[in-house]
N, C-alpha and C positions, 0 to 999 in steps of 0.2 A: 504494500500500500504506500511507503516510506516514496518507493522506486517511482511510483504512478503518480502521484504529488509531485517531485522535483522533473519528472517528464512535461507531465502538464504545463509548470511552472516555467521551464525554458524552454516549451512550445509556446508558449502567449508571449513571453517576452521580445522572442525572435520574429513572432509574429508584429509587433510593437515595432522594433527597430528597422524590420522590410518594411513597413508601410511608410514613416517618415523618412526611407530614401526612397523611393520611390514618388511620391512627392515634389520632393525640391528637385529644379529644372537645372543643368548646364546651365553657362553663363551662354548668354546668346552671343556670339560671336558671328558679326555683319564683318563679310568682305569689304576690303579697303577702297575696291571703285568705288559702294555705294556709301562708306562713313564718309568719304569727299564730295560725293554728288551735289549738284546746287541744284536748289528747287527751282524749275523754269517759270514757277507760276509768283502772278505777285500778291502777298498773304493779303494786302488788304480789299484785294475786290472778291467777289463770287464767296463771300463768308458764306452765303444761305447755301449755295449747293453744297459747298464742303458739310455743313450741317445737315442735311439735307439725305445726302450718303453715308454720315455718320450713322444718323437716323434710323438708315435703312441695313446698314452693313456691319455696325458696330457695338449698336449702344444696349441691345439683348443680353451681350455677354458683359462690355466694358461700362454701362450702365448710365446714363442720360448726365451726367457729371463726369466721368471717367472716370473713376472712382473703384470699377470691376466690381461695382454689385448689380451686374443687369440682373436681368428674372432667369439667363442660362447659366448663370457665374455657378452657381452652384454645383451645376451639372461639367464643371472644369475642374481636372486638377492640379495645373499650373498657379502660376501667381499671375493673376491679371492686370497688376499693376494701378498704380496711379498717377493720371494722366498730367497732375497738379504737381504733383511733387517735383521737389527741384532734382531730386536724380533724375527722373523720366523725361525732365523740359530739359538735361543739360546733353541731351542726344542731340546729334545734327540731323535734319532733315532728315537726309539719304539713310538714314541708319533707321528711323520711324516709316521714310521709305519701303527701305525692304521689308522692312518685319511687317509691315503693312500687307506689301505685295507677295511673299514667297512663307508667310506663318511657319509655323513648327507646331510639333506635336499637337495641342488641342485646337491652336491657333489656324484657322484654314487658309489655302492659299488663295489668294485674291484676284490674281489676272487674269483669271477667265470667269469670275462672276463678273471684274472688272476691268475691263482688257485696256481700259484706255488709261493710260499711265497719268493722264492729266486729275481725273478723277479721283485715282489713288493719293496725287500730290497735293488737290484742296483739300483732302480730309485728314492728309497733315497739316493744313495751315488750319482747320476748323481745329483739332486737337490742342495745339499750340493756344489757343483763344480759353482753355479750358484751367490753364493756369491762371487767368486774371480774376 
């Protein structure tokens, strides 16, 4: 019985320690073309489409503030970030870019719901508006 107590016991635990790796993500690591990329688009016009596709493409999971409590966040189990914070506002474009455009793991890839790359760049400049 002694035996079946300390089995159990470093069954659950091990079970504990896979589940919070499993959990936490790699660091995302964006190719150097796209950390230098310049956004061709200029942030201060077309804010409503950028919102707009936020609206439609983001804000389920990253949540109508950015904030990653849409009504899907739940149903993720990365970290969805926060759109405000000053680590996630101190990325350059190209780098919100890709992660935008090419996601990872729960994150879907975007260029073919949104094939036009201008699209993908207002809803970094709407993103960017989320820190104010």
């Amino acid at each position: 019985m002694k035996t079946l107590k300390m089995l159990l016991i470093l069954v659950i635990v091990s079970f504990v320690f896979y589940s919070f790796t499993t959990v936490v993500q790699d660091k995302w690591v964006v190719p150097e073309k796209y950390v230098n990329m310049k956004n061709p688009t200029d942030p201060s016009v077309d804010k409503a489409i950028g919102k707009a596709l936020y609206s439609k493409h983001c804000k389920s999971c990253h949540g109508k503030e950015g904030y990653g409590d849409g009504s899907k966040a739940k149903d993720v189990e990365g970290d969805l970030g926060d759109f405000s914070s000053a680590e996630y506002q101190a990325q350059t474009d190209g780098e919100l870019f890709y992660k935008s455009s090419f996601g990872r793991e729960d994150m879907p890839e975007y260029t073919k719901k949104m094939p036009d790359d201008e699209d993908r760049w207002l809803i970094v400049n709407y993103m960017r508006t989320l820190a104010e």
